[in-house]
N, C-alpha and C positions, 0 to 999 in steps of 0.2 A: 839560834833562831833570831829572827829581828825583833827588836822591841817597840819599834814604831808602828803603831797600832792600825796606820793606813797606809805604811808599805807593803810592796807584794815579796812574803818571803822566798828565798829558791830554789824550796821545793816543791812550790806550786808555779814555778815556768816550765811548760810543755813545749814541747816545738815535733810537726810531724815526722820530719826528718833526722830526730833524735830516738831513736831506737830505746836506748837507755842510760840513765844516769845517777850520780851518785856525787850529793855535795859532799865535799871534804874541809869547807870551808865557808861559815857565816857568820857575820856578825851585824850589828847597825847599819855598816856603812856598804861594804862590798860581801862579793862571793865567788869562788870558786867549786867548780864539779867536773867531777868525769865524765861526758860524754861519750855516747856510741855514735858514732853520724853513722848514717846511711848514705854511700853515694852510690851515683849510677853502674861507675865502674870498675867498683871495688867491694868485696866483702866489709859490715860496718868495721869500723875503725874507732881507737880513744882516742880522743881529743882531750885537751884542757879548755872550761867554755871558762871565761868570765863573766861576772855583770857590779853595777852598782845597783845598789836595793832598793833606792827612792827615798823617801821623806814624807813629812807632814804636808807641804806644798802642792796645790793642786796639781801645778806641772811635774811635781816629781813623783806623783804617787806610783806608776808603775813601774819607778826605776827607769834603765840603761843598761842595756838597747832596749827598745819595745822598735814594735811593727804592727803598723794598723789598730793599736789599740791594744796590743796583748806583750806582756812581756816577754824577751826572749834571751841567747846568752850570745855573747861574742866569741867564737870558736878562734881561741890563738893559731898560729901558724908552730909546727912542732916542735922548733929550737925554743923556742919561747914561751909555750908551754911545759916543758921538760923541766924549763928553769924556775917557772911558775909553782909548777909540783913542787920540786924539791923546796924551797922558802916556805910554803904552805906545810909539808909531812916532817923537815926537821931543821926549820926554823932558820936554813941557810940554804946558800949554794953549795953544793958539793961537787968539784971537779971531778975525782974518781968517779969512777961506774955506778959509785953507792945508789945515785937514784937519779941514775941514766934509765931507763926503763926500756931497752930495745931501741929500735930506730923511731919509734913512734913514744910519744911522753905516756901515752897511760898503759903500753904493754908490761903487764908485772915481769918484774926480775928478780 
């Protein structure tokens, strides 16, 4: 959880196009989650979202990204995510399939 008493933690960023999510990853500074997106022309899909959490600082209190006022998360692209997961679940890259995750970074394997 963050400990900065007037950042936005993240698991209170919503976003409507995010169907469902799951941090696997907070602390002070940053964050990573699983996301569902929803897109138009695809059943939802996992993503890897990121964000930073914000600070004490007026301008950083909702953290990075926000939109309009509200926090939100940065949805990596899936090579980059994949590689995101793995550093995040076992503290390295793993080349083998270990935590390849399907063609998509958050399909379990």
């Amino acid at each position: 959880m963050t400990n900065h008493s007037s950042a936005v933690s993240a698991h209170d960023v919503e976003l409507p196009r995010i169907g469902a999510w799951k941090v696997i990853h907070e602390n002070d500074e940053w964050s990573v989650a699983l996301c569902t997106i929803q897109e138009p022309d695809r059943k939802g899909r996992t993503r890897v979202g990121i964000r930073w959490n914000g600070g004490a600082g007026a301008d950083s209190l909702l953290g990075y990204p926000n939109v309009r006022g509200y926090p939100c998360w940065f949805v990596l692209p899936d090579e980059l995510g994949a590689t995101v997961r793995c550093l995040v679940e076992h503290g390295s890259v793993v080349l083998p399939p270990i935590c390849c995750h399907g063609e998509e970074a958050g399909v379990p394997g």
